[in-house]
Backbone as a printed PyTorch tensor [residue, N CA C, xyz], in Angstrom:
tensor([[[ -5.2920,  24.2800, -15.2080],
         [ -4.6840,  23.1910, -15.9540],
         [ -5.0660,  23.3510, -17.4250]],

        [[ -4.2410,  23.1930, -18.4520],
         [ -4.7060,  23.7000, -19.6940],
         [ -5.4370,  21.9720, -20.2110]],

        [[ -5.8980,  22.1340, -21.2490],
         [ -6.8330,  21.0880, -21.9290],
         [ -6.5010,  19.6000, -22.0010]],

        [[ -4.8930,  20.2020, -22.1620],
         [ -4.1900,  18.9180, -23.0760],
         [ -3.4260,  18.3290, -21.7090]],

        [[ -3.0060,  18.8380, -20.8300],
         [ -2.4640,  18.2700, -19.8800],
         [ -3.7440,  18.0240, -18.8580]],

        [[ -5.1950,  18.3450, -18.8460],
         [ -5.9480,  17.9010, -17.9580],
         [ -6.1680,  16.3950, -18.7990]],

        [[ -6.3820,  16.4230, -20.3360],
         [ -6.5570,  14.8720, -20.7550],
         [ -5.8630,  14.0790, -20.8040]],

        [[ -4.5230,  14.4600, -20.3860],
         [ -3.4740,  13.3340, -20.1370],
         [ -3.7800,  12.2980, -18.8610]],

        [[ -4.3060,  13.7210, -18.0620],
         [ -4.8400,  13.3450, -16.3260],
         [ -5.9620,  12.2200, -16.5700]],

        [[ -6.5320,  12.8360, -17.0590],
         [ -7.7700,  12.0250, -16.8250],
         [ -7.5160,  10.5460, -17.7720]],

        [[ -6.6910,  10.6460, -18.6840],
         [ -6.4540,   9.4000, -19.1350],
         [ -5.4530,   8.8510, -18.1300]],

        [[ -4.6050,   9.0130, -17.3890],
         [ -4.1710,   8.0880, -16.4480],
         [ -4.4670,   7.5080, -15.2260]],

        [[ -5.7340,   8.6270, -15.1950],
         [ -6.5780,   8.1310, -14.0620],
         [ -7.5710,   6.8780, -14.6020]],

        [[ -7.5260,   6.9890, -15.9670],
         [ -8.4600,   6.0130, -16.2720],
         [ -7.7910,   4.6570, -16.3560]],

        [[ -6.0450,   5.0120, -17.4940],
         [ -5.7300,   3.5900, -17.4070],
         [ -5.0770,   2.6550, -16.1610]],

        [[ -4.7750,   3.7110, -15.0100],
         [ -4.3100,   3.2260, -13.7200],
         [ -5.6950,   2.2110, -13.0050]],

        [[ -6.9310,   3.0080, -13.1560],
         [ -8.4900,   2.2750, -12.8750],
         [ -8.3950,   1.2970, -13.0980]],

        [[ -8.0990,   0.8310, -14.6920],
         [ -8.0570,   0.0590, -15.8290],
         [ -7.1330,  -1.1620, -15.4970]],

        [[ -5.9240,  -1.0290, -15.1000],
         [ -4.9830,  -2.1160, -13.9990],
         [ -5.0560,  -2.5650, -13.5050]],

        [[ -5.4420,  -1.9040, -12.4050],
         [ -6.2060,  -2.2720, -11.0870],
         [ -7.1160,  -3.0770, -11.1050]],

        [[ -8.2440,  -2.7770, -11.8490],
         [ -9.2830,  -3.6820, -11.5110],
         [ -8.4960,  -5.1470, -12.9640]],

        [[ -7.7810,  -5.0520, -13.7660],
         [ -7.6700,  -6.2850, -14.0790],
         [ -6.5220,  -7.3730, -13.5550]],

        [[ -5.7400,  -6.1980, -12.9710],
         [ -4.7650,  -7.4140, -12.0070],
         [ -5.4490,  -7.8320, -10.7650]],

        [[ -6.5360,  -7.6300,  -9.9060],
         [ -7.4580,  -8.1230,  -9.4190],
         [ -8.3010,  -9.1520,  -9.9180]],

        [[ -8.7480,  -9.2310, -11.1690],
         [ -8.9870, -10.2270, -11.4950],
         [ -8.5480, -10.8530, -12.0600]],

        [[ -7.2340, -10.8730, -12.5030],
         [ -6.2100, -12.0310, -12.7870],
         [ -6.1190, -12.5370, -11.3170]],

        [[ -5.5640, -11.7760, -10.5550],
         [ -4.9590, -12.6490,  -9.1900],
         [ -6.6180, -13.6370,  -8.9010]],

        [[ -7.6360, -13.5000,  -8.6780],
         [ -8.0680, -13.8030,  -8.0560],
         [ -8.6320, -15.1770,  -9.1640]],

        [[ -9.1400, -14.9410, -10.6840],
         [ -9.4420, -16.0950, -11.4260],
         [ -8.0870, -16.9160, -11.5690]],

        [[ -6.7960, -16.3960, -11.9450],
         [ -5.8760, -17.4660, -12.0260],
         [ -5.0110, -17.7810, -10.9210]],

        [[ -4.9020, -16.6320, -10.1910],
         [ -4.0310, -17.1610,  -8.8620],
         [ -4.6950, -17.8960,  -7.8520]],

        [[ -6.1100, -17.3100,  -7.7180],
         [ -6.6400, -18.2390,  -6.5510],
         [ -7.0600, -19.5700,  -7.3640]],

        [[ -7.8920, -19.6300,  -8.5290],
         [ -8.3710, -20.4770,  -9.1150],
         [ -7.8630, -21.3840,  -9.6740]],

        [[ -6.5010, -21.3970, -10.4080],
         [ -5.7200, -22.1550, -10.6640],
         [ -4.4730, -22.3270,  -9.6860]],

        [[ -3.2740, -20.9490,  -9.7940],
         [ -2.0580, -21.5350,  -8.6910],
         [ -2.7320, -21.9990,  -7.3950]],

        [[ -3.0920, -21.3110,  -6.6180],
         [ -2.9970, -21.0790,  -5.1820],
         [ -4.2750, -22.4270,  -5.3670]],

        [[ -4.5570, -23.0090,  -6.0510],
         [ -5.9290, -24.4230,  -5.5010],
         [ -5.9380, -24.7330,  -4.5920]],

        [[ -4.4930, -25.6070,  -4.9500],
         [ -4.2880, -27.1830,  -3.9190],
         [ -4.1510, -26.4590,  -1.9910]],

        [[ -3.3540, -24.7200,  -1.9080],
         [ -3.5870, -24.9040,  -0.6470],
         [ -4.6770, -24.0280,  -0.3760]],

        [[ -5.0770, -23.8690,  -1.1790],
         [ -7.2650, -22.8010,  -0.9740],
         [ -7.7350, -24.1820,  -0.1840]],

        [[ -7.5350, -25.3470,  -0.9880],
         [ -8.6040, -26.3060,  -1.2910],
         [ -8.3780, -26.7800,   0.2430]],

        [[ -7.6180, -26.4990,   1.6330],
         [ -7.3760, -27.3010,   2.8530],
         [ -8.7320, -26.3660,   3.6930]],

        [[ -8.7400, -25.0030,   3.4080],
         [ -9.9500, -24.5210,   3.8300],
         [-11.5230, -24.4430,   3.0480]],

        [[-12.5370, -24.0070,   3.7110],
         [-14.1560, -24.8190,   3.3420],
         [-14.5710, -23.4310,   2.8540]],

        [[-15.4870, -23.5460,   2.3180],
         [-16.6820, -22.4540,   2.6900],
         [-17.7520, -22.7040,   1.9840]],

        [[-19.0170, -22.9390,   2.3630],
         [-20.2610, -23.2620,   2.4570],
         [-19.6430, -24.6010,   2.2830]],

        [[-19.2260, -25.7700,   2.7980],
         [-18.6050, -26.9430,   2.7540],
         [-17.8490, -27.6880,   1.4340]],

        [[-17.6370, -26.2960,   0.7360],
         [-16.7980, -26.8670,  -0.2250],
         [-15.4140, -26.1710,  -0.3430]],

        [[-14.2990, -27.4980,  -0.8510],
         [-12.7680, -26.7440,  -0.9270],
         [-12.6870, -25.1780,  -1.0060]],

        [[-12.3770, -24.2100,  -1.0340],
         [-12.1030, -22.7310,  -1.2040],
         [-11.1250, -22.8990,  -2.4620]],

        [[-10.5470, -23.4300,  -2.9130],
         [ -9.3120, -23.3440,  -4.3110],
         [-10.8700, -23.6830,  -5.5680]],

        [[-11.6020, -24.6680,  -5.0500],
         [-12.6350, -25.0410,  -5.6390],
         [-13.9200, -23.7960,  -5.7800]],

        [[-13.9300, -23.2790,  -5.0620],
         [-15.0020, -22.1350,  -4.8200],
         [-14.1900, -21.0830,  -5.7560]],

        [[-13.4880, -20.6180,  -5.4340],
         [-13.0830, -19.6520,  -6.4350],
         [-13.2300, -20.2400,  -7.7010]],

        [[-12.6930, -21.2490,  -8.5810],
         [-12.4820, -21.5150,  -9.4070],
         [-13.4660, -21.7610, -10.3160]],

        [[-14.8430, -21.9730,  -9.4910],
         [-16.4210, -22.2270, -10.3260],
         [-17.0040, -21.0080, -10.0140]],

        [[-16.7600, -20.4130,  -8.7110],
         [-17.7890, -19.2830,  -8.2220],
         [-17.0070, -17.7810,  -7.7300]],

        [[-16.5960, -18.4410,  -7.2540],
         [-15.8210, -16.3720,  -6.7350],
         [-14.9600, -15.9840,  -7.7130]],

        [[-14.4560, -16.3000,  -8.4380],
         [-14.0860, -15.4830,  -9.8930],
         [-15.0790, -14.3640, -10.7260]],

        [[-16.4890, -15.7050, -10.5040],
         [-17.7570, -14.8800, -11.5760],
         [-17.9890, -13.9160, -10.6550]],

        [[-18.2180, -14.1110,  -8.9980],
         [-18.4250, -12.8930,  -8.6280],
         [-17.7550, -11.4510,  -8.0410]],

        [[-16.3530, -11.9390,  -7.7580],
         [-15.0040, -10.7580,  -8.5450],
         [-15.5530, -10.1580,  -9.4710]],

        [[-15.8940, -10.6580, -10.2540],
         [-16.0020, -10.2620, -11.8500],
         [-17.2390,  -9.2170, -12.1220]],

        [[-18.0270,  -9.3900, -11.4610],
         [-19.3090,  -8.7390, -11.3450],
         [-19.0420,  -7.6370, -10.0490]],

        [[-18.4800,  -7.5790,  -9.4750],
         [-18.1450,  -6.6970,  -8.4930],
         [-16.9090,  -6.1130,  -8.5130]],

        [[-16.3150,  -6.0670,  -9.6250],
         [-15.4600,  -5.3730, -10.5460],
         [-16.3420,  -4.0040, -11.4150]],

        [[-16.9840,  -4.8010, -12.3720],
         [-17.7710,  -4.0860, -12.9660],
         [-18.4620,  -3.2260, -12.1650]],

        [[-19.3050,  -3.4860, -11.3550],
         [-19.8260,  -2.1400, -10.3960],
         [-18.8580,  -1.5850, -10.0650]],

        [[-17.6940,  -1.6750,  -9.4600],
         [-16.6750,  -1.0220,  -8.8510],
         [-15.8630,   0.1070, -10.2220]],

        [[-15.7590,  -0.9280, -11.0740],
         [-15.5290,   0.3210, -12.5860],
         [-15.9070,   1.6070, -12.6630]],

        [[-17.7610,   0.7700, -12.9520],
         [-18.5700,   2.0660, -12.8860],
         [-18.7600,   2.9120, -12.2270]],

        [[-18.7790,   2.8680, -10.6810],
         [-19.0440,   3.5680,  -9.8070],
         [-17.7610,   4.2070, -10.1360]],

        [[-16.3750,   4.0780, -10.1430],
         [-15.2690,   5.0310, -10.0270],
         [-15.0810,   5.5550, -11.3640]],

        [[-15.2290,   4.9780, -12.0840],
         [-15.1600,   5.7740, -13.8190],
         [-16.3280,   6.9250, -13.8480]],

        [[-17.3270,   6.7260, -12.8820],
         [-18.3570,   8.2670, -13.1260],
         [-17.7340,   8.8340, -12.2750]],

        [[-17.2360,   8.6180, -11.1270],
         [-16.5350,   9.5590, -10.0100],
         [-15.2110,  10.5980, -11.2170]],

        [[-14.5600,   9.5830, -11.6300],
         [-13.6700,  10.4640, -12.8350],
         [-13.7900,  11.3420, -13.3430]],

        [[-15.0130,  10.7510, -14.2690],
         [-15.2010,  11.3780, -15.4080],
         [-15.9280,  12.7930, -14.8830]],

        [[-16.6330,  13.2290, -13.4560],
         [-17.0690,  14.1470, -12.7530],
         [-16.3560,  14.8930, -12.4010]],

        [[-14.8700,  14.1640, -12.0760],
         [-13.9400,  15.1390, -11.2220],
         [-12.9690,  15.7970, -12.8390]],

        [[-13.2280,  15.5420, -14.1960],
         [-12.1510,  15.9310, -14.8730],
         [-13.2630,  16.5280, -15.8490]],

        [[-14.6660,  16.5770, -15.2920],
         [-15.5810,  17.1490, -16.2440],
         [-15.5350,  17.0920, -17.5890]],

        [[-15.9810,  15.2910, -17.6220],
         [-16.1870,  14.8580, -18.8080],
         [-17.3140,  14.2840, -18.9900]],

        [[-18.6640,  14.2360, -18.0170],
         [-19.3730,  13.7370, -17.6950],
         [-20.4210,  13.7310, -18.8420]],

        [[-21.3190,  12.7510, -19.0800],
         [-22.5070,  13.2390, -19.7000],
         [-23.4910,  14.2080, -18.8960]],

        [[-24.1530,  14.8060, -19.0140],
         [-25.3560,  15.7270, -18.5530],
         [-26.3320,  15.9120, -18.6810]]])
């Protein structure tokens, strides 16, 4: 693969990454947290609404388990297109 077409690669592997993990956390801070509330909120968990749980708590931790999930696959990348630090 010559230089310029491996950095095309590896940049679409990055901004496809890059999508992914933020339409995941759109769906899950505004779709679960805001649209989808009122019918989250008919099921519980730890005895509170679920439209409600997302909306104070499982967003932040999406959000944080995003970020590991980044990292862990952005070094997998950057390994497989040997761009790695060393």
């Amino acid at each position: 693969m010559e230089p310029s077409e491996k950095m095309k690669a590896y940049w679409q592997a990055n901004i496809r990454l890059l999508i992914t993990c933020l339409v995941i956390w759109f769906v899950v801070s505004f779709g679960f947290g805001i649209l989808l509330v009122d019918l989250l909120n008919h099921l519980h968990l730890g005895g509170y609404p679920l439209g409600f749980w997302f909306a104070q708590q499982g967003s932040i931790y999406t959000f944080i388990a995003i970020i590991f999930f980044y990292t862990w696959k952005m070094n997998r990348i950057d390994i497989e297109f040997d761009v790695h630090e060393r």
